[in-house]
N, C-alpha and C positions, 0 to 999 in steps of 0.2 A: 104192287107187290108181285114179287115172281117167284114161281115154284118151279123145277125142275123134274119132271117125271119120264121116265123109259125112254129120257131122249128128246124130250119137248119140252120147250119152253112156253108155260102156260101165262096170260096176260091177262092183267087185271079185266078186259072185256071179254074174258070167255075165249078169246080167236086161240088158237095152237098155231103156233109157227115150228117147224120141222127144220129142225138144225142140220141137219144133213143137206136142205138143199140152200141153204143160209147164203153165204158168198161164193157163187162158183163164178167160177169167169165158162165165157160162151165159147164153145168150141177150144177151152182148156187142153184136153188132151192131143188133141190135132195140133195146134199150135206148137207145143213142145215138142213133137215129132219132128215136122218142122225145122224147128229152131236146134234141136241136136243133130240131126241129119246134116242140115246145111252146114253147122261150124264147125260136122267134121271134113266135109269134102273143102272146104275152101281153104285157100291157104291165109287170108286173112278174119279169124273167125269176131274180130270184133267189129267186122261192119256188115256183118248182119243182122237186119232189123225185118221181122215181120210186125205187119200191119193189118188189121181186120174188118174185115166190114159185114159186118152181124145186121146188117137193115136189107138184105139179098136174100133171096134163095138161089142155089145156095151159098152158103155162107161161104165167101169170097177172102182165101189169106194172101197178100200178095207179098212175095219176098225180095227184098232187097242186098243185093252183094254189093261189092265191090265191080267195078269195070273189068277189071285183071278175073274175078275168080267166073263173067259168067260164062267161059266154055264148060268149066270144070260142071256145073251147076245145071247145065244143058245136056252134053256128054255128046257122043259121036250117033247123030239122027236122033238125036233127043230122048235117048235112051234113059240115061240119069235123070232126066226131066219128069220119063215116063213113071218110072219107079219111085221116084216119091212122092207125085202125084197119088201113084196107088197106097203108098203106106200112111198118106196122108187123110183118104179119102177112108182109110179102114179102120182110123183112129177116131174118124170122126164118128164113122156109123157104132163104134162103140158106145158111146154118147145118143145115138140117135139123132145125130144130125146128116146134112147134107154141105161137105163141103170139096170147097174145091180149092185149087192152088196157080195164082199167077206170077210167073219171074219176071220181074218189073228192073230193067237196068239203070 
């Protein structure tokens, strides 16, 4: 039997489980940075695919374009590259993680 109280889900053995940290996905917010950022600079935005690997410190997103889009995605001395690296890595410390960003062609 479950009861509902201020937000918690109380269980027949007494434990409280905290619904607010229920299903998050790891480095969530970062991710989505990401994945908007990229499919706006590329000219093709359905073949970008990030990929995560949550088993590193730190948390390691590597992103995949298309062949054509990665200057776009690098920019001139890696300037685009730099700057989403940083807006990426600001999304994550929101979260409290530590993450980082590889463009993987």
């Amino acid at each position: 039997m479950n009861s509902v109280t201020d937000g918690n889900i109380a269980k027949d053995d007494d434990s409280v489980i905290d619904d607010q940290l229920g299903n998050r996905l790891i480095a969530g917010a970062a991710r989505g940075v990401l994945e908007y950022v990229a499919r706006s600079i590329v000219e093709d935005p359905d073949s970008v695919v990030v990929e995560i690997n949550e088993e590193t410190s730190p948390i390691v997103l590597k992103l995949h374009v298309a062949a054509s889009d990665i200057g776009r995605v690098i920019g001139k001395r890696g300037r685009v590259a730099y700057a989403i690296r940083t807006l990426v890595r600001a999304a994550g410390a929101q979260e409290g993680l530590e993450v980082s960003v590889d463009i993987v062609d």
